[in-house]
N, CA, C and O of each residue as an XYZ file, in Angstrom:
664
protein
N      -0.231     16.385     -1.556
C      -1.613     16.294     -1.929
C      -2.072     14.836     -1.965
O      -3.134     14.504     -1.438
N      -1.074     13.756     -2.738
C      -1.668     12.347     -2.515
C      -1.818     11.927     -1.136
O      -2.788     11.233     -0.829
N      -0.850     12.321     -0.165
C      -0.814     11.955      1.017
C      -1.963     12.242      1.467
O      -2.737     11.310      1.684
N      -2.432     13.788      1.760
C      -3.554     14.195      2.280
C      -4.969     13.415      1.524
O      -5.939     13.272      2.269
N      -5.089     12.959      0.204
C      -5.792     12.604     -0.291
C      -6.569     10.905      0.368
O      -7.695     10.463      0.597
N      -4.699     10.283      0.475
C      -4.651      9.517      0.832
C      -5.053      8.332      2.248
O      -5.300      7.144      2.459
N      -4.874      9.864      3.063
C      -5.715      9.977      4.611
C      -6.635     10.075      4.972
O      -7.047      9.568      6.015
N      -7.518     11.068      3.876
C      -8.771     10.568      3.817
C      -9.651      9.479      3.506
O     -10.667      9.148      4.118
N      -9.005      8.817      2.203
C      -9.990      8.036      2.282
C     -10.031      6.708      2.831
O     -10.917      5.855      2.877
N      -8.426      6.769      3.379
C      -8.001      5.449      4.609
C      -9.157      5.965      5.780
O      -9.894      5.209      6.413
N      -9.108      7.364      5.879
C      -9.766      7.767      7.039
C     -11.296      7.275      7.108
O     -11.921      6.762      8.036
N     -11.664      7.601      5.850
C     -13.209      7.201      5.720
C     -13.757      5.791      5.563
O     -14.934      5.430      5.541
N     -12.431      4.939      5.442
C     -12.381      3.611      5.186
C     -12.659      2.838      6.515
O     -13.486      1.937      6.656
N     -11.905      3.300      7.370
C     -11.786      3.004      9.130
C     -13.367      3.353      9.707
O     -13.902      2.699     10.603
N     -13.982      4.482      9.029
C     -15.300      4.617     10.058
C     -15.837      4.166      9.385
O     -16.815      3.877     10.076
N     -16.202      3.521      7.715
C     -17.527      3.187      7.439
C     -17.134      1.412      7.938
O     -18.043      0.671      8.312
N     -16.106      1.077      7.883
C     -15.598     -0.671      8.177
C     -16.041     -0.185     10.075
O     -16.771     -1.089     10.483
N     -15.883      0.574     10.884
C     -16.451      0.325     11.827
C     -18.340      0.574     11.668
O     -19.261      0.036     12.282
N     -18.338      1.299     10.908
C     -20.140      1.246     10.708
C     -20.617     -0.268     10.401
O     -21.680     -0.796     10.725
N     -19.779     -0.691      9.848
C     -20.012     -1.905      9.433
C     -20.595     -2.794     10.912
O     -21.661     -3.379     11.098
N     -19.702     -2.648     11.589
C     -19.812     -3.826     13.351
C     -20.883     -2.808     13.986
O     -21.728     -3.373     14.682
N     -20.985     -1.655     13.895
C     -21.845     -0.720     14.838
C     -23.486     -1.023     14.374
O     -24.244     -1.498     15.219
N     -24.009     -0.704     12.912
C     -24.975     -0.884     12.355
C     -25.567     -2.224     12.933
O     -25.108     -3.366     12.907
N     -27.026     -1.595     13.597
C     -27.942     -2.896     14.053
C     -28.868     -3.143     13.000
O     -29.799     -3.936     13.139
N     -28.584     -2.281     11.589
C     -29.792     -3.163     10.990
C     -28.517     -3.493      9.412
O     -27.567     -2.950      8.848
N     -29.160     -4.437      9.349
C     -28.345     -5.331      8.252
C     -28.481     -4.687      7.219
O     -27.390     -4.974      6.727
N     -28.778     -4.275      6.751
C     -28.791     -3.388      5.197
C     -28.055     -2.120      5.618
O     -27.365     -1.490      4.817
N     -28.163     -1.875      6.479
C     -27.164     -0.485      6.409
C     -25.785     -0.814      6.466
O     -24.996     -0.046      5.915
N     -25.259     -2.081      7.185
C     -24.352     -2.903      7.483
C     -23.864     -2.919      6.190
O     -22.858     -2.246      5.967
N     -24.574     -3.804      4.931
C     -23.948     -4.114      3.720
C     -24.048     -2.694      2.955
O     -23.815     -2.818      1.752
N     -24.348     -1.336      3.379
C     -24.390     -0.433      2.212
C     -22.883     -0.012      3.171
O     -21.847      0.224      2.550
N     -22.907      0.042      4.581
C     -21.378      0.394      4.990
C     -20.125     -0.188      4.449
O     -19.114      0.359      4.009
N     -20.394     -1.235      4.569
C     -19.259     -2.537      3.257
C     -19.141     -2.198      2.346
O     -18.020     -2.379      1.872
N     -20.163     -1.494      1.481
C     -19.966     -1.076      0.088
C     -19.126      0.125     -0.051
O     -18.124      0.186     -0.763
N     -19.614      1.108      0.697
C     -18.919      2.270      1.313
C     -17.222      2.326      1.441
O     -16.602      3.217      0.861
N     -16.907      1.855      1.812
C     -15.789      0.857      2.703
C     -14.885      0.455      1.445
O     -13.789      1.003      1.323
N     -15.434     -0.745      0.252
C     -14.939     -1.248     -0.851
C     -14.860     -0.006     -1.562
O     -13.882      0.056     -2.307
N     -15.812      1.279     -1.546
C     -15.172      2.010     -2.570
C     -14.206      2.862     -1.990
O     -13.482      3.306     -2.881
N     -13.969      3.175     -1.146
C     -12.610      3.722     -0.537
C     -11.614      3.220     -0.704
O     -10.578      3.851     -0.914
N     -11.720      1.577     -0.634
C     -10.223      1.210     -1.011
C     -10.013      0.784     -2.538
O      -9.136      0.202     -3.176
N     -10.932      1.212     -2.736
C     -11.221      1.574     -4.732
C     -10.326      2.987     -4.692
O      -9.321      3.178     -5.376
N     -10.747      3.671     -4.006
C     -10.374      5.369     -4.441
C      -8.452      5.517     -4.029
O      -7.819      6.510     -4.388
N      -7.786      4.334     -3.238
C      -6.851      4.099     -2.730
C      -6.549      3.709     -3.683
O      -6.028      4.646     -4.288
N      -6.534      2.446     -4.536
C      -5.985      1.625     -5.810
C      -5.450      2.902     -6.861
O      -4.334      3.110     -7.338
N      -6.738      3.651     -7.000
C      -6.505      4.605     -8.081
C      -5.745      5.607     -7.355
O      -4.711      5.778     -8.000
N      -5.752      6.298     -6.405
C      -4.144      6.717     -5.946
C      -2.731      6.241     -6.057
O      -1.717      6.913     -6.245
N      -2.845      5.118     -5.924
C      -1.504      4.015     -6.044
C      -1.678      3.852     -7.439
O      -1.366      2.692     -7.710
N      -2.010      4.436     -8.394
C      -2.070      4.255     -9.616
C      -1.841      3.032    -10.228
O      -0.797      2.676    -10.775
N      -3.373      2.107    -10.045
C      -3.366      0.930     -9.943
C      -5.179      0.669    -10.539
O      -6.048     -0.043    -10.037
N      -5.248      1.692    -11.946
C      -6.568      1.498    -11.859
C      -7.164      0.108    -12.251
O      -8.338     -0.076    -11.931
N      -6.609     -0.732    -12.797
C      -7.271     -2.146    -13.184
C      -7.689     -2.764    -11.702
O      -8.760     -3.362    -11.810
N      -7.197     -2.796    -10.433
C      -7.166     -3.183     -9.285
C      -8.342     -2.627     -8.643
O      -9.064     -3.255     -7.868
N      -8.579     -0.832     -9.172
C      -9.584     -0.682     -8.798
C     -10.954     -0.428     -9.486
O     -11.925      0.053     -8.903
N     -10.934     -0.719    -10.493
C     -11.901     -1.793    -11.186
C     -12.336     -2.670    -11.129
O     -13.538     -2.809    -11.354
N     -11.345     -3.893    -10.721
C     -11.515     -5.123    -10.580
C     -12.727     -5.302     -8.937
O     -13.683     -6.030     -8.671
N     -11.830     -3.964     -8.043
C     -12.519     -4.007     -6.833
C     -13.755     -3.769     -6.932
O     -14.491     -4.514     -6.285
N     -14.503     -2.479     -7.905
C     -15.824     -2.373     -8.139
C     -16.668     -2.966     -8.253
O     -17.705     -3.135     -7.612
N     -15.947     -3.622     -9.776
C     -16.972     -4.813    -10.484
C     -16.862     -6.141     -9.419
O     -17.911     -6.773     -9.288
N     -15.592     -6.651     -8.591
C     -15.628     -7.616     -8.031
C     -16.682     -7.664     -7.051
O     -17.705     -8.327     -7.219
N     -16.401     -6.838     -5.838
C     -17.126     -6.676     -4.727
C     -18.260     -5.665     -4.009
O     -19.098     -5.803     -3.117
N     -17.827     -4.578     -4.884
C     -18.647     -3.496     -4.792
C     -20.208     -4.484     -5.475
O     -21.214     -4.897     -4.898
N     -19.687     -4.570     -7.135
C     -20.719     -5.130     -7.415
C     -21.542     -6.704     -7.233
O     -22.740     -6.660     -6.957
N     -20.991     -7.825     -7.366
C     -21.067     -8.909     -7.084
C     -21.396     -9.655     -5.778
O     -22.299    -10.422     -5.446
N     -20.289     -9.123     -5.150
C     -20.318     -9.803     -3.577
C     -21.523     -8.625     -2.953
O     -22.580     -9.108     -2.548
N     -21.403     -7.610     -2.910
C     -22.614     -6.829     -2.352
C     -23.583     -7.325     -2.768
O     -24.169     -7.979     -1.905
N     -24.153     -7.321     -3.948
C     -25.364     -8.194     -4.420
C     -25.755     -9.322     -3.775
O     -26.714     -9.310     -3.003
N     -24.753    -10.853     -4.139
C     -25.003    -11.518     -2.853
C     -25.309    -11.430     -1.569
O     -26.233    -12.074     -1.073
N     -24.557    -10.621     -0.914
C     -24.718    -10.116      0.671
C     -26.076    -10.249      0.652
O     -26.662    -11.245      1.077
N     -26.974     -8.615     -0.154
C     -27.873     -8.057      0.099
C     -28.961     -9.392     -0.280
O     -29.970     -9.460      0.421
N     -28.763    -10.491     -1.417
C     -29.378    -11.283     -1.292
C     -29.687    -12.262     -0.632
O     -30.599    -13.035     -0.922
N     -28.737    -12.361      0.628
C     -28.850    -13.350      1.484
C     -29.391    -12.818      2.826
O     -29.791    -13.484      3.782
N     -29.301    -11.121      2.664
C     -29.824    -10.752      3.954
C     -31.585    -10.540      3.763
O     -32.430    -10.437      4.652
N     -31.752    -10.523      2.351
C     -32.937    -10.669      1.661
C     -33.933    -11.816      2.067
O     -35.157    -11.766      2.192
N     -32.889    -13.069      2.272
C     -33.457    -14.345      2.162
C     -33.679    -14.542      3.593
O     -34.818    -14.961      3.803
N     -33.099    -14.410      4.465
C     -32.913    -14.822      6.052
C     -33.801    -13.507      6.625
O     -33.784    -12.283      6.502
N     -34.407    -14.299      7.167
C     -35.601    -13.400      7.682
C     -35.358    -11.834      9.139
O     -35.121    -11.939     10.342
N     -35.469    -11.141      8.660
C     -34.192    -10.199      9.568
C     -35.452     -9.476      9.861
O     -35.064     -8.913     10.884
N     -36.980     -8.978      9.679
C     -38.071     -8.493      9.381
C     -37.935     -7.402     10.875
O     -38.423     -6.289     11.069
N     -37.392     -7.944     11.428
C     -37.277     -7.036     13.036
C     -36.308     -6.192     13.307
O     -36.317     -5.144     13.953
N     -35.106     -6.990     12.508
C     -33.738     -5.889     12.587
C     -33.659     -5.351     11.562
O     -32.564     -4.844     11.321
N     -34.759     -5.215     10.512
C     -34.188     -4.044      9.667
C     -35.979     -2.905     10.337
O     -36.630     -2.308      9.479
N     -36.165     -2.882     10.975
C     -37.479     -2.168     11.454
C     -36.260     -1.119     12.700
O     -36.694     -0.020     13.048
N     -35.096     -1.484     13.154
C     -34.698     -0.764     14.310
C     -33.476      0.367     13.385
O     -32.742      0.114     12.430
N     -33.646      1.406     14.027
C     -32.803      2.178     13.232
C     -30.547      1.872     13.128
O     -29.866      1.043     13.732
N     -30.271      2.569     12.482
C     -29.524      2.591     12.031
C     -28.473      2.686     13.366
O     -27.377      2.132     13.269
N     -28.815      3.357     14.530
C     -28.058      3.581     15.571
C     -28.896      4.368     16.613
O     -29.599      5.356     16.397
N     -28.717      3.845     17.573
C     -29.751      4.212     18.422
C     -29.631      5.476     19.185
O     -28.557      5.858     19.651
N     -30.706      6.096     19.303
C     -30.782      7.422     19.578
C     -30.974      8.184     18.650
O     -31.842      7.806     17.863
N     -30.154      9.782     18.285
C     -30.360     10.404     17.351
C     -29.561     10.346     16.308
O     -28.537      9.668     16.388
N     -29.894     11.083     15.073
C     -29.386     10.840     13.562
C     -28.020     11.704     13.594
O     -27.534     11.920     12.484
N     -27.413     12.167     14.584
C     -25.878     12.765     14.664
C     -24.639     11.555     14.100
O     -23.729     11.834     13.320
N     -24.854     10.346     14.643
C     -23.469      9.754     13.845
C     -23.769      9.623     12.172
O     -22.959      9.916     11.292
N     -25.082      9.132     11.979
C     -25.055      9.345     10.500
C     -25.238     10.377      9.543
O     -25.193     10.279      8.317
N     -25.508     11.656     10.437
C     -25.488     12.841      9.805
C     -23.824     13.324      9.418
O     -23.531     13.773      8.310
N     -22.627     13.106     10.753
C     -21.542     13.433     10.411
C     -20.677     12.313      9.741
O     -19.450     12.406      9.704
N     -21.364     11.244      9.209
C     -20.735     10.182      8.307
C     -21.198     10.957      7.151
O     -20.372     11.293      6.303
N     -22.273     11.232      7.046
C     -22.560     12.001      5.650
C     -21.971     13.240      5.289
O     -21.795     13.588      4.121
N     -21.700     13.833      6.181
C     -20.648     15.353      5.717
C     -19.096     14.896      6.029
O     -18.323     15.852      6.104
N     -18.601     13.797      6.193
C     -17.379     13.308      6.326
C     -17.040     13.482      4.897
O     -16.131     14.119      4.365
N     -18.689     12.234      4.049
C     -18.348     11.816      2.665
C     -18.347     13.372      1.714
O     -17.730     13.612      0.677
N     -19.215     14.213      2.453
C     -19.500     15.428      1.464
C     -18.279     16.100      1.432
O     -18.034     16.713      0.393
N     -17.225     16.132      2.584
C     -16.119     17.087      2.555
C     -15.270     15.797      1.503
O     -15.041     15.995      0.310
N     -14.993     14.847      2.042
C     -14.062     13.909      0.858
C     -14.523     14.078     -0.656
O     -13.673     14.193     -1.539
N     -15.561     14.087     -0.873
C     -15.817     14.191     -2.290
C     -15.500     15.687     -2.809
O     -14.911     15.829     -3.881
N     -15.871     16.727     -2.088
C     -15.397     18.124     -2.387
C     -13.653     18.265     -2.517
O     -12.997     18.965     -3.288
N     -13.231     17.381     -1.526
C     -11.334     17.675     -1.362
C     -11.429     17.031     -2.701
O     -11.147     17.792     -3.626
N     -11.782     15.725     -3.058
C     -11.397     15.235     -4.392
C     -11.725     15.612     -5.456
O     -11.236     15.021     -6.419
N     -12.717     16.785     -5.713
C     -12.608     17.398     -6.631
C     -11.968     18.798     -7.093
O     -11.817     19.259     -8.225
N     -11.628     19.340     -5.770
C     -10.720     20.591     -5.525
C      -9.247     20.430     -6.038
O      -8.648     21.155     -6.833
N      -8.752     19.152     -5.305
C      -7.615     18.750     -5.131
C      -7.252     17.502     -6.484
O      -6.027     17.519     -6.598
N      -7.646     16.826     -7.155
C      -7.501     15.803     -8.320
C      -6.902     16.919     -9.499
O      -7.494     17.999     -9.494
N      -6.010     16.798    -10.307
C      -5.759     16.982    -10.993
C      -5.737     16.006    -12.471
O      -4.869     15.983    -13.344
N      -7.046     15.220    -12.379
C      -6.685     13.997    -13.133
C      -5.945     13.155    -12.914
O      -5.652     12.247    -13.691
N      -5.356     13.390    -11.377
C      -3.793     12.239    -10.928
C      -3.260     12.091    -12.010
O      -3.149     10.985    -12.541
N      -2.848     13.162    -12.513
C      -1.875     13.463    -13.436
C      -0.013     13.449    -12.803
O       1.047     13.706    -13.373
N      -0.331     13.045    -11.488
C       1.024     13.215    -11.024
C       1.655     11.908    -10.633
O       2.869     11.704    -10.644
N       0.635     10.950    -10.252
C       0.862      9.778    -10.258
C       1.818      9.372    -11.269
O       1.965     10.049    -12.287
N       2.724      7.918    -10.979
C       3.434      7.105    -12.423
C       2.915      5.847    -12.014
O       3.000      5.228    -10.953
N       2.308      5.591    -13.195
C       1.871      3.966    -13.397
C       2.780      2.918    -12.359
O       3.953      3.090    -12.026
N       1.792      1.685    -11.920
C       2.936      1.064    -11.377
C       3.287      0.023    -12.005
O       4.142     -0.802    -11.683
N       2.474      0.061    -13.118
C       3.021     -1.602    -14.003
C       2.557     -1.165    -15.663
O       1.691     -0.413    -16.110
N       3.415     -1.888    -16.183
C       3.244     -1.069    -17.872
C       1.589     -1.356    -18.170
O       0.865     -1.961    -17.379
N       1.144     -0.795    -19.478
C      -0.270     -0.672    -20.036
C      -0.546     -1.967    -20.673
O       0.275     -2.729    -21.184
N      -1.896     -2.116    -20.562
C      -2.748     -3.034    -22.024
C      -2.463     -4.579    -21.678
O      -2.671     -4.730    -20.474
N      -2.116     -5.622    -22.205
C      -1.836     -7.409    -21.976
C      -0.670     -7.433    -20.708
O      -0.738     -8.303    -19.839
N       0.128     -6.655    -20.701
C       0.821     -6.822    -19.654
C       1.265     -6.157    -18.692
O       2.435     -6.204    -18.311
N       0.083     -5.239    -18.037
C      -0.245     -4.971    -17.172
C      -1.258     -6.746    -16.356
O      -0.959     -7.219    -15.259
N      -2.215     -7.250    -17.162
C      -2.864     -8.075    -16.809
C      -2.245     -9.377    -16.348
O      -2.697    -10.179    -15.531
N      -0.659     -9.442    -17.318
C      -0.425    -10.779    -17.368
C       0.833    -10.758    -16.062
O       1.359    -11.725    -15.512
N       1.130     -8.856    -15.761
C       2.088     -9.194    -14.427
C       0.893     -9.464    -13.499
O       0.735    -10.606    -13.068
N      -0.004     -8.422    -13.147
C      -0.710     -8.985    -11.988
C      -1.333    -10.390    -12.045
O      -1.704    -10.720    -10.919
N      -1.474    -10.939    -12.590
C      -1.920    -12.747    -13.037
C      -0.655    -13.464    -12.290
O      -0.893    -14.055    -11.236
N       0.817    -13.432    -12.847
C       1.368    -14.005    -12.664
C       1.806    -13.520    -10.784
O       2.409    -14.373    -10.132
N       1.511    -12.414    -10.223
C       1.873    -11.986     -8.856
C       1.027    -12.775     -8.225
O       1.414    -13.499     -7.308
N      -0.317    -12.737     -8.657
C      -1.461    -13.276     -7.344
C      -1.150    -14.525     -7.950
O      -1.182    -15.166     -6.900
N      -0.905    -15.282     -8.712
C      -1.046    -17.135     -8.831
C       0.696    -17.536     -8.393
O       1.052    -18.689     -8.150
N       1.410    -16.620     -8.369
C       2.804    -17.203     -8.288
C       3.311    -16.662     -6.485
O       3.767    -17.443     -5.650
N       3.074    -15.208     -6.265
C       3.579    -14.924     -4.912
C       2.622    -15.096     -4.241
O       2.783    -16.128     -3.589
N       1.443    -14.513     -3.988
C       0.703    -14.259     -3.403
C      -0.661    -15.685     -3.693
O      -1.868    -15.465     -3.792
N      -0.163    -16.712     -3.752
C      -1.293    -17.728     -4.230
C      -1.923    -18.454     -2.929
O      -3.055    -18.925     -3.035
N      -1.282    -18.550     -1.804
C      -1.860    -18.954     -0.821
C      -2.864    -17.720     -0.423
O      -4.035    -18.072     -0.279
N      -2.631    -16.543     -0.254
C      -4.163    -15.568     -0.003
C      -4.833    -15.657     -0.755
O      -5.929    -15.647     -0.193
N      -4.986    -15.760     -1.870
C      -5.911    -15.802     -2.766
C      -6.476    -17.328     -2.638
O      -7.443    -17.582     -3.357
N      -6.117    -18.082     -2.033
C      -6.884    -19.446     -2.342
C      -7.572    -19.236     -0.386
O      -8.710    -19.527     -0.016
N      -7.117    -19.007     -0.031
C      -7.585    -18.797      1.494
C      -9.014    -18.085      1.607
O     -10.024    -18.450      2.210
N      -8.681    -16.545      0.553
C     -10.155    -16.125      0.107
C     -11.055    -16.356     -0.373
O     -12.149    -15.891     -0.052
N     -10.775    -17.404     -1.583
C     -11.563    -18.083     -2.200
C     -12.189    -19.177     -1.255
O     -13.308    -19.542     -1.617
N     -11.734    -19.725     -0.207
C     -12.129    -20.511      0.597
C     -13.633    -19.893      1.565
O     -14.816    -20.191      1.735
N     -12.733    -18.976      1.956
C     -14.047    -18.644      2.922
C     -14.727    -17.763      1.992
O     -15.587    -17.512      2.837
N     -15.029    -17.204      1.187
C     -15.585    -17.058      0.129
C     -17.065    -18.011      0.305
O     -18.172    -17.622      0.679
N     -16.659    -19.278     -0.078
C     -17.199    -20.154     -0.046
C     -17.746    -20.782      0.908
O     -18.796    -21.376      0.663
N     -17.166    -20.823      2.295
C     -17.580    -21.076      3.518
C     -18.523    -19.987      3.669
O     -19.250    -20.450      4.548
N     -18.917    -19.017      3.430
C     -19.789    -17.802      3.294
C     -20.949    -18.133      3.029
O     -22.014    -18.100      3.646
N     -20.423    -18.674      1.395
C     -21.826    -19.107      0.688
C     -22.908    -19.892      1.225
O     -24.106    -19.702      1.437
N     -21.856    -21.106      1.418
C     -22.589    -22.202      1.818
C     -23.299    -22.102      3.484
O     -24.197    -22.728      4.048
N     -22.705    -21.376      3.751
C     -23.442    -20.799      5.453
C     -24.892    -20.015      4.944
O     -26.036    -20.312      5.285
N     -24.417    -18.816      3.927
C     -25.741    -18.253      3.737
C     -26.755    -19.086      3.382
O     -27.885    -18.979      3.860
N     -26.365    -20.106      2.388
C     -27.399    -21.243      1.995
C     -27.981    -21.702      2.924
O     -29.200    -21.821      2.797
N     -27.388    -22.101      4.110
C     -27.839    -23.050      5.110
C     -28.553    -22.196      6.085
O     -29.667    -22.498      6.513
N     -27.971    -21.228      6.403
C     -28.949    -20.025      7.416
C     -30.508    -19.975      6.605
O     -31.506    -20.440      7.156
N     -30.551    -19.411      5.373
C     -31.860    -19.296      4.040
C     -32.605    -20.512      4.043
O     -33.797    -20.387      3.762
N     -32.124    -21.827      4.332
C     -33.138    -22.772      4.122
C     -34.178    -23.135      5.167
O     -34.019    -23.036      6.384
N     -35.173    -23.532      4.592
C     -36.772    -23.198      5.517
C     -36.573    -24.832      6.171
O     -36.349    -25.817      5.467
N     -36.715    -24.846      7.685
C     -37.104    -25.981      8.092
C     -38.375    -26.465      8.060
O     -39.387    -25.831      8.361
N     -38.290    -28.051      7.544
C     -39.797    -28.797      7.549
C     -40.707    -28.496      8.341
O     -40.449    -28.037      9.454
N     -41.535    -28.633      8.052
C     -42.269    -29.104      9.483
C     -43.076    -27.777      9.873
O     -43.755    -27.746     10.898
């Protein structure tokens, strides 16, 4: 059942991250990203890893999407968000939408509270203080790499957003 659970929402992860490159209008682009982040939200909490997928919500779901949408806000797109979502007829986004309707139905058919899951790291301060010490001690070069372009992001969106003189 995790497996099958598991395939899905890798599965649904793969087409909304390709909706992502397909989408010609930019807001549908960043609601596909969002899409996308909560799947590999719904993965964390399979891997019984819910602080991770929390962290993913509040991190990027909420935060970095916000930004996105505020920078696609700022940069004048007035033409590409006027063209639809995919050209021609509403069939790919009709069967993206009953993709999500059958995944959300399997996950409520099939969840047992992931009651079957076993934790992968003990509860409460040190649960926090192993994953702290994994991403700053093993894993510290990805995390500073992300934080980088992170930032190379920003400062691009800044610079795309600013109005020339004149």
């Amino acid at each position: 059942m995790d497996q099958g659970l598991f395939l899905l929402f890798a599965a649904v992860a793969v087409i909304t991250a390709l909706a992502v490159v397909v989408a010609r209008n930019p807001v549908h682009s960043a609601l596909a990203l969002m899409a996308c982040f909560l799947q590999v939200s719904a993965i964390f909490v399979l891997l019984a890893a819910p602080l991770l997928a929390v962290i993913q919500i509040f991190v990027y779901v909420g935060a970095i999407m916000v930004l996105f949408l505020f920078v696609i806000m700022m940069v004048d797109v007035r033409e590409a968000t006027l063209q639809r979502f995919l050209p021609g007829d509403n069939l790919p986004a009709m069967m993206l939408l009953a993709l999500l309707a059958v995944e959300m139905i399997a996950l409520i058919l099939w969840s047992n509270g992931f009651s079957g899951t076993e934790p992968a790291l003990a509860t409460g301060r040190d649960q926090i203080r192993r994953l702290a010490t994994t991403l700053f001690a093993d894993y510290l070069l990805p995390f500073e790499a992300a934080s980088v372009i992170l930032l190379v992001a920003l400062v691009g969106a800044i610079v795309l957003a600013r109005k020339e003189p004149g």
